[in-house]
C-alpha positions in Angstrom: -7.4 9.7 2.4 -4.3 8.9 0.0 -5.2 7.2 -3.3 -3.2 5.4 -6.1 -5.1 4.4 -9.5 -3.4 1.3 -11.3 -4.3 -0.7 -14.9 -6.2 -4.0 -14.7 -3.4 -6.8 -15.0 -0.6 -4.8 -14.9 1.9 -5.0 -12.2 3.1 -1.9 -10.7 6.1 -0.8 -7.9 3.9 1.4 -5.8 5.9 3.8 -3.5 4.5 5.1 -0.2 5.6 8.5 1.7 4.7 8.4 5.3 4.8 11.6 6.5 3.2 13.2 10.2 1.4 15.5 10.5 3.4 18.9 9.2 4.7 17.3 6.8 8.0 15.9 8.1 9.3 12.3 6.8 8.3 9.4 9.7 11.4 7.2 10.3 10.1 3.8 9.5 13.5 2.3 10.4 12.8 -1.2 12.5 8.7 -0.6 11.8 6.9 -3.7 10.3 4.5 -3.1 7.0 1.5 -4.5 5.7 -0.8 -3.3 2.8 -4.2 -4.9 2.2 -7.2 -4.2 0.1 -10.0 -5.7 0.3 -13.6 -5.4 -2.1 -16.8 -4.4 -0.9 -17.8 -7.5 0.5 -14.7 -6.9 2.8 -12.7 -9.8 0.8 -9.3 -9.3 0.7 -8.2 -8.8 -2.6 -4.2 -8.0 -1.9 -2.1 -8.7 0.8 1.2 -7.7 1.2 3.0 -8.4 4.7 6.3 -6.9 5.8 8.7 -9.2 3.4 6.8 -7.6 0.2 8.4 -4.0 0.6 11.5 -2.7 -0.2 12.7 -0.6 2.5 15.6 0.9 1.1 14.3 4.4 1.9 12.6 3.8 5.2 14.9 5.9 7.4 13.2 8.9 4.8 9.7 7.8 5.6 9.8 5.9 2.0 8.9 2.5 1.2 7.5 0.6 -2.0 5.5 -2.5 -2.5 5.8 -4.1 -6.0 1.7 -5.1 -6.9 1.5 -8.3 -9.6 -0.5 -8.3 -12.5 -2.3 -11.2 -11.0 -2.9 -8.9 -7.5 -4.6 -6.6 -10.2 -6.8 -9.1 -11.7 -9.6 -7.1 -10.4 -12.7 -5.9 -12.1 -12.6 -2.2 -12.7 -13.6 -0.2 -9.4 -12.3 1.8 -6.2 -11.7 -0.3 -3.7 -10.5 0.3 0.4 -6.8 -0.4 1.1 -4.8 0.0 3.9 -1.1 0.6 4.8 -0.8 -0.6 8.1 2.5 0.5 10.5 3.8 -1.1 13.9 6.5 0.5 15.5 9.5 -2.0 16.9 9.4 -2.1 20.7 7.0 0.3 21.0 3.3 -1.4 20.3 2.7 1.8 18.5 0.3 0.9 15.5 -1.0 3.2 12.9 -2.5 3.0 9.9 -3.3 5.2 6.6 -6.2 4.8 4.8 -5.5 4.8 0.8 -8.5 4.7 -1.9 -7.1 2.1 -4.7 -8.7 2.5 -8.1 -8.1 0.2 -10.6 -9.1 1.3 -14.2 -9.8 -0.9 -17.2 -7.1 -1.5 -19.6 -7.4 -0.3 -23.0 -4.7 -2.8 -24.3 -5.4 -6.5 -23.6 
């Protein structure tokens, strides 16, 4: 399982690398994104559809997702996210499981 660990409040660009499974770079030219996470009552807390990614490095398997401060207005904890992928003309769907911790910030 992939994790990313963020600050309380702060916003944050967070990039994902989709790879397969030896390693290689997934096109994800023409593939629609969503990320969600969601709090252990199975809430979501963030949701992020296809519009909310820059795509610029898809072709490379790389995309980024920019996370506002109010998205991480959440109390301090780990919390289940998901980066879900559908393939264009295909109905190929997967999906990568990613651990978000968000950690109290020191500054206020």
């Amino acid at each position: 399982m992939a994790s990313i660990t963020v600050k309380q409040k702060e916003a944050k660009t967070v990039q994902f690398t989709v790879t397969n499974s030896s390693g290689a770079a997934v096109d994800l030219t023409g593939a629609s994104l969503k990320f969600y996470v969601e709090d252990s009552t199975e809430t979501l807390i963030i949701q992020k559809e296809d519009i909310d990614f820059d795509k610029t490095g898809e072709a490379s398997g790389i995309v980024t997702v920019p996370l506002s401060a109010t998205d991480l207005d959440q109390t301090e904890d780990s919390y289940k996210g998901e980066l879900g992928i559908t393939f264009s003309g295909s109905n190929i769907d997967k999906s990568i499981d990613i651990e978000v911790n968000i950690q109290k910030a020191v500054i206020p």
